[in-house]
Rosetta silent file (secondary structure, phi, psi, omega in degrees, C-alpha in Angstrom):
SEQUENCE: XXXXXXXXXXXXXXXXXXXXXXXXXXXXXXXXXXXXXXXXXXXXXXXXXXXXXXXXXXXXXXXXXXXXXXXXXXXXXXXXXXXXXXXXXXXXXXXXXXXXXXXXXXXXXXXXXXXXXXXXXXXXXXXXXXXXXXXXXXXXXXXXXXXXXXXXXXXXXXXXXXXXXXX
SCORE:     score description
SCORE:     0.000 S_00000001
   1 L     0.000  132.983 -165.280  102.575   12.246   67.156 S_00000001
   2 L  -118.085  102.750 -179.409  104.211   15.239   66.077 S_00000001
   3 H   -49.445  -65.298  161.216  101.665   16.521   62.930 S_00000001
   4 H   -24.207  -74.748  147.710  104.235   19.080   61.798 S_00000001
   5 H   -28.816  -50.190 -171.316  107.074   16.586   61.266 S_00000001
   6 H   -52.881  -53.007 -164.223  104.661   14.517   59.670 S_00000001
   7 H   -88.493  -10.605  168.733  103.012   16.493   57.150 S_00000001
   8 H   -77.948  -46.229  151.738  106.912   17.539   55.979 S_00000001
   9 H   -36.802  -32.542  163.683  107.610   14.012   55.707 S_00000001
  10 H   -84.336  -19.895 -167.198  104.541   13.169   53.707 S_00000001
  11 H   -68.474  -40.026 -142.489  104.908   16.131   51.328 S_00000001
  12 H   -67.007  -17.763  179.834  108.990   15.322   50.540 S_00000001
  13 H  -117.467   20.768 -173.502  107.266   11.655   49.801 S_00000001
  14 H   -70.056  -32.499  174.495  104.207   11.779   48.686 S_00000001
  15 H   -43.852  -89.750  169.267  105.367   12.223   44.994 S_00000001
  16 H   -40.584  -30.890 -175.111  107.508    8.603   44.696 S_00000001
  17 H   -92.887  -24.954  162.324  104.719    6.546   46.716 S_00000001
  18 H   -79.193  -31.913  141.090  102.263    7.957   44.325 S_00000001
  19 H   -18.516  -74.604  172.638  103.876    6.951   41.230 S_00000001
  20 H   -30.666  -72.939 -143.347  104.627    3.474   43.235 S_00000001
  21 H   -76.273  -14.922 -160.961  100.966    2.989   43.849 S_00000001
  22 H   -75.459  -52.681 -170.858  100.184    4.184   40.354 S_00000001
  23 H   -73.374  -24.815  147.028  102.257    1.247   39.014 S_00000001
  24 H   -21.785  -79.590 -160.838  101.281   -1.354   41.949 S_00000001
  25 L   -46.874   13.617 -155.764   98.043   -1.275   39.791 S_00000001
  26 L  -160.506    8.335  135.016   99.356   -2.850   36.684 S_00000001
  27 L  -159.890   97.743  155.362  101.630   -5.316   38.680 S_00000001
  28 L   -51.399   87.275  163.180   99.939   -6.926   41.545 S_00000001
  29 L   -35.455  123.112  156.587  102.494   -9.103   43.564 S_00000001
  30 L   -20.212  -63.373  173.488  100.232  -12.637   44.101 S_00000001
  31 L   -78.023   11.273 -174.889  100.855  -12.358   47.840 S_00000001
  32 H   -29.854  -65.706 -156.269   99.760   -8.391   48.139 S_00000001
  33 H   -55.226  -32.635  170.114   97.156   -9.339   50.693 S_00000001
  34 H   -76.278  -42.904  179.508  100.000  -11.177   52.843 S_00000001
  35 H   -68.494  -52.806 -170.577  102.653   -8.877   52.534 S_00000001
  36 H   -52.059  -57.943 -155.541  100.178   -5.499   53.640 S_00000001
  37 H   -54.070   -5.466 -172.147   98.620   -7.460   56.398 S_00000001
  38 H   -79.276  -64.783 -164.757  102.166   -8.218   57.882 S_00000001
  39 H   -50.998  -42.129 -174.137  103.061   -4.530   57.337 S_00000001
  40 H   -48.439  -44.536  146.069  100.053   -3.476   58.116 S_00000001
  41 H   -37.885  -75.214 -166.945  100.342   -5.192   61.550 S_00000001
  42 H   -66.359   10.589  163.990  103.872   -3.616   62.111 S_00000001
  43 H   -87.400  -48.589  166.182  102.478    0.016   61.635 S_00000001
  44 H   -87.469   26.787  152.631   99.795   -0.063   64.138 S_00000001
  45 L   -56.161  -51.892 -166.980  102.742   -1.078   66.471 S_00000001
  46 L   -91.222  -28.304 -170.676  104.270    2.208   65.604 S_00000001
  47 L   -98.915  114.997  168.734  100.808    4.467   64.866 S_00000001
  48 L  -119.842  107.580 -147.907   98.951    5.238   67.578 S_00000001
  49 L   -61.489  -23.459 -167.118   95.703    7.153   66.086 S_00000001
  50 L   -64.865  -26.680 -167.910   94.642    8.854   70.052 S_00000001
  51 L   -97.324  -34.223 -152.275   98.261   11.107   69.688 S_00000001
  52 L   -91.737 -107.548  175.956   97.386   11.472   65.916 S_00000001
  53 L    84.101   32.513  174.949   93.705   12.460   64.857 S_00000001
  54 L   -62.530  -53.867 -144.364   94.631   13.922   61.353 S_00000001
  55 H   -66.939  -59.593  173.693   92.133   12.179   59.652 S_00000001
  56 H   -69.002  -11.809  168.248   89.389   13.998   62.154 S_00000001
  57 H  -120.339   46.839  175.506   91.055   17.063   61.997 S_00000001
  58 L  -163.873  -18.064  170.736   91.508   17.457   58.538 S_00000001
  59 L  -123.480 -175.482  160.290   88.511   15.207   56.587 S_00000001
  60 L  -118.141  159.145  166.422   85.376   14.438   56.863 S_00000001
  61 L   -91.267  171.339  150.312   83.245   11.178   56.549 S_00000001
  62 L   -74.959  102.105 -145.637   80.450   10.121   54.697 S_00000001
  63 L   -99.025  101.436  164.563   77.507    9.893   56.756 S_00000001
  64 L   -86.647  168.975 -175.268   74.659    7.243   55.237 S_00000001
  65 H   -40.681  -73.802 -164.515   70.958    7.158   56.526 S_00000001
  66 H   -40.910  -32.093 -166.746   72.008    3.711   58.968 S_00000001
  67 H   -84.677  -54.561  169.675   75.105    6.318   60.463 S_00000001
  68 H   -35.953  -56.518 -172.591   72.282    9.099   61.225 S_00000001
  69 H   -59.516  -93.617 -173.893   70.144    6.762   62.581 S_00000001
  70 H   -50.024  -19.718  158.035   72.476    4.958   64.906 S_00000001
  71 H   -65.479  -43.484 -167.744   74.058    8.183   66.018 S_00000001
  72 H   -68.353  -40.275 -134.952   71.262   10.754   66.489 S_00000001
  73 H   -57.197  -45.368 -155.409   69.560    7.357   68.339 S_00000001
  74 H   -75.408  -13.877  165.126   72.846    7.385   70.902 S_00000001
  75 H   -88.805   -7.075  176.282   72.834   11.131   71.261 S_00000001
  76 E    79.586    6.145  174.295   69.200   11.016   72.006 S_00000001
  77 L  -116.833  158.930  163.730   67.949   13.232   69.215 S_00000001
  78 L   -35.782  129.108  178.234   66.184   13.044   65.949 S_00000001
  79 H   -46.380  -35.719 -154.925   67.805   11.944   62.564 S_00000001
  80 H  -101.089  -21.235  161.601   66.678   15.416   61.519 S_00000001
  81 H   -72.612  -33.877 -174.205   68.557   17.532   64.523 S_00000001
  82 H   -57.520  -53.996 -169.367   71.559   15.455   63.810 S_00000001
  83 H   -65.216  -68.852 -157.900   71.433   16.479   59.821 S_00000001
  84 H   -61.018  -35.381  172.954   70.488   20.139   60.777 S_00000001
  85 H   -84.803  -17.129  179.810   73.329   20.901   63.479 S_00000001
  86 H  -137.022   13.790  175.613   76.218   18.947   61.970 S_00000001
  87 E  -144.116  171.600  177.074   75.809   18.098   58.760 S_00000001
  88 L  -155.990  155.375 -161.668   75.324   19.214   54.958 S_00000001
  89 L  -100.047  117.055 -179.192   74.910   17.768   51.864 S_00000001
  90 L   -45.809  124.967 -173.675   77.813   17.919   49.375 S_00000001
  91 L   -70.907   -2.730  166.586   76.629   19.399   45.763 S_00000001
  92 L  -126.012    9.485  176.674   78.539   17.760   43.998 S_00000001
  93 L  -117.452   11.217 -162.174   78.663   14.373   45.174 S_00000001
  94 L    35.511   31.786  165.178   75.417   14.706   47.078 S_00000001
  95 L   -56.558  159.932  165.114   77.113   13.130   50.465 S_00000001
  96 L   -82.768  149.448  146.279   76.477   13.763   53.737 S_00000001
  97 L  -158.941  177.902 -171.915   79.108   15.647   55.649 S_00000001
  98 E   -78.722  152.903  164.593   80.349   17.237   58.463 S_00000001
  99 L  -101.634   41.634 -168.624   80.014   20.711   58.500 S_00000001
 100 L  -163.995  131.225  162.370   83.232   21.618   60.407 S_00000001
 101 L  -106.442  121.937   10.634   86.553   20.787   60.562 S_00000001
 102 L   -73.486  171.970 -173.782   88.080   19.568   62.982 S_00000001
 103 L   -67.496  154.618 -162.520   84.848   16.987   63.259 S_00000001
 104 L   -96.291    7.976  169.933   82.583   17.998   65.941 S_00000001
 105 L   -91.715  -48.759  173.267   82.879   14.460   67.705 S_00000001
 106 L   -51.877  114.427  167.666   86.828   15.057   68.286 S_00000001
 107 L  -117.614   77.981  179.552   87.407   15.185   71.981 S_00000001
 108 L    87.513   40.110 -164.012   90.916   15.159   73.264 S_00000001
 109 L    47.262   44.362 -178.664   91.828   13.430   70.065 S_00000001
 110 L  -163.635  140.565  176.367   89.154   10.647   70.543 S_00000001
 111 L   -62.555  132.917  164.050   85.936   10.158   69.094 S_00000001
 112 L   -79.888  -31.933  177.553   82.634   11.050   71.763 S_00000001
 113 L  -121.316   77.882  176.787   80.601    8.525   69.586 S_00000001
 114 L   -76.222  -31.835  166.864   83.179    6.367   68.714 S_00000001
 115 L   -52.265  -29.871  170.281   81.367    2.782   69.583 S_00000001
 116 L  -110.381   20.366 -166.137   78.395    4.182   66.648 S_00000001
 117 L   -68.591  151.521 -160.324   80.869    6.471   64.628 S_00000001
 118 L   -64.263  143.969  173.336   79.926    6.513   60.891 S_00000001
 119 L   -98.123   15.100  159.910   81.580    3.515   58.988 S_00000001
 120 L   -60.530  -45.809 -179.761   83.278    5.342   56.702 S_00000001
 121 H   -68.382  -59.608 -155.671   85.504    6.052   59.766 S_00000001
 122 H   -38.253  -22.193 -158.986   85.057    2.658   61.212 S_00000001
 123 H   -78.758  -48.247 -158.136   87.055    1.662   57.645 S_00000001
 124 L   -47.787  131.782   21.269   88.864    4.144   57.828 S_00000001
 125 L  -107.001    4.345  164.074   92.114    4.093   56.799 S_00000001
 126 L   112.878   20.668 -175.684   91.158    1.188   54.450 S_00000001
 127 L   -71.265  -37.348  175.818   94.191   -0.973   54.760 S_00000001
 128 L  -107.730   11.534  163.489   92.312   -3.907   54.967 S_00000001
 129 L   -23.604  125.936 -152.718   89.902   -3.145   52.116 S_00000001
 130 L  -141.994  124.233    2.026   90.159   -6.346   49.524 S_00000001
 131 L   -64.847 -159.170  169.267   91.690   -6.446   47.010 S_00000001
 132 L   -69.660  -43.470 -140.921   94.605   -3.738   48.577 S_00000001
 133 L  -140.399   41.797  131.681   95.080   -2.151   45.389 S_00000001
 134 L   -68.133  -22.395 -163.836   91.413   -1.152   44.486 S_00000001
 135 L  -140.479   34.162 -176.197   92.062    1.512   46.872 S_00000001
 136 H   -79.910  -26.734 -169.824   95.701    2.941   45.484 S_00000001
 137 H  -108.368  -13.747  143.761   93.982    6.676   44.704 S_00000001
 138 H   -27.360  -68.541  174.706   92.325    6.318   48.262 S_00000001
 139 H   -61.413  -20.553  168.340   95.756    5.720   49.513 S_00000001
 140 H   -90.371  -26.551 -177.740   97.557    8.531   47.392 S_00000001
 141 H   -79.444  -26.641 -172.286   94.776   11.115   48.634 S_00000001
 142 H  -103.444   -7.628  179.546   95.539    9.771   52.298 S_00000001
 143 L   -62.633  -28.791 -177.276   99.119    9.260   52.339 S_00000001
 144 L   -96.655   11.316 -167.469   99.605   13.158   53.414 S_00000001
 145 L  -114.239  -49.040 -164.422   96.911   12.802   56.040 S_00000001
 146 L  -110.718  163.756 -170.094   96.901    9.513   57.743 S_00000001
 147 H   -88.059  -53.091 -163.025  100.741    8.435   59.391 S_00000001
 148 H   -80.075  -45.443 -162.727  100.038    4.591   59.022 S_00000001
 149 H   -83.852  -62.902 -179.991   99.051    4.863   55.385 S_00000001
 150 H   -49.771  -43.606 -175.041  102.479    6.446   54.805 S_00000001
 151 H   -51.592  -59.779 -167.235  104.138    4.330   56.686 S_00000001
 152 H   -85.671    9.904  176.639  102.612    1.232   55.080 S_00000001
 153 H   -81.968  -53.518 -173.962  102.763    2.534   51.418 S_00000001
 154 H   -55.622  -39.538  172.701  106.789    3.466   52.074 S_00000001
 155 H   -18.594  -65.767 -135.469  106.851   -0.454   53.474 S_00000001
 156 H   -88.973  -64.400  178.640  105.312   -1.785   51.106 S_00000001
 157 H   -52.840  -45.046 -172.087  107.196   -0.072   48.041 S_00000001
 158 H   -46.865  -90.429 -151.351  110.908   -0.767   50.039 S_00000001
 159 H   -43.111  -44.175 -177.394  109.688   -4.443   49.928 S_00000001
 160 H   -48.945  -62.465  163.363  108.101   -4.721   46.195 S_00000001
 161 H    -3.262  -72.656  177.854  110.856   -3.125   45.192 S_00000001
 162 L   -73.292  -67.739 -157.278  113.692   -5.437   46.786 S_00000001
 163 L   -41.615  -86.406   -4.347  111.405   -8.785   46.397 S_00000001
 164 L   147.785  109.865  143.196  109.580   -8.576   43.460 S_00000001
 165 L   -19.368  122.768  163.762  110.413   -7.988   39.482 S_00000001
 166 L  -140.474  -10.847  173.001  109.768   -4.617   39.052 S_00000001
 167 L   -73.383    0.000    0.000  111.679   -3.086   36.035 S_00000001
């Protein structure tokens, strides 16, 4: 995955898909949930996240108590070494987070705990999140980040677009 290319490609479109997604909310196509998962499918065809890793080298998750827990357990240390070496709590949303970028679990582009990794990443990028379009300013904040969320937002508009009443 060539990040560079990428992130020029999401800027020149990031504009037009967010507008699109603004107005998805206020006319849901019936079959949304049918149409993404098709696309959605035909994206990770094209997206392979191991060549990618934006998302770990550029956000962070949200770590709850159950993600401490099951992590520190599989690293072998205490909920309270986990919170003191890699995380801190945001002030204004009072989250957990990492305290480094890129995440301190990216190895070779691949998660080290990836089988207990926090489920905000497990979600992550939220594509199949129900409804779809509950999670359009997710998807406009992630469209310059994650490759497959551009991809299936640009899809996704092409089709509404042709199919679909939209003026």
């Amino acid at each position: 995955m060539n990040l560079k290319k990428f992130r020029i490609t999401a800027a020149a479109g990031k504009k037009s898909l967010g507008v699109f997604l603004d107005r998805l909310d206020m006319l849901v196509p019936e079959d949304l949930p049918v149409v993404v998962a098709k696309i959605d499918a035909a994206v990770w065809q094209k997206v392979d996240c191991t060549t990618c890793a934006n998302c770990c080298k550029t956000m962070t998750p949200t770590y709850k108590k159950s993600d401490v827990l099951r992590i520190s357990a599989f690293l072998a240390i205490t909920p309270q070494e986990f919170v003191s070496r890699w995380l801190h709590k945001e002030e204004e949303t009072g989250d957990w987070v990492n305290n480094t970028q890129p995440c301190q679990f990216l190895v070779d582009n691949k998660c080290s705990v990836y089988d207990v990794r926090p489920k905000d990443c497990a979600q992550f990028p939220h594509h199949n999140s129900v409804p779809f379009d509950d999670y359009n300013e997710t998807f406009k904040n992630n469209l310059a980040l994650c490759p497959a969320t551009y991809l299936l937002v640009n899809k996704l508009k092409k089709i509404v677009e042709r199919d679909y009443e939209w003026d």
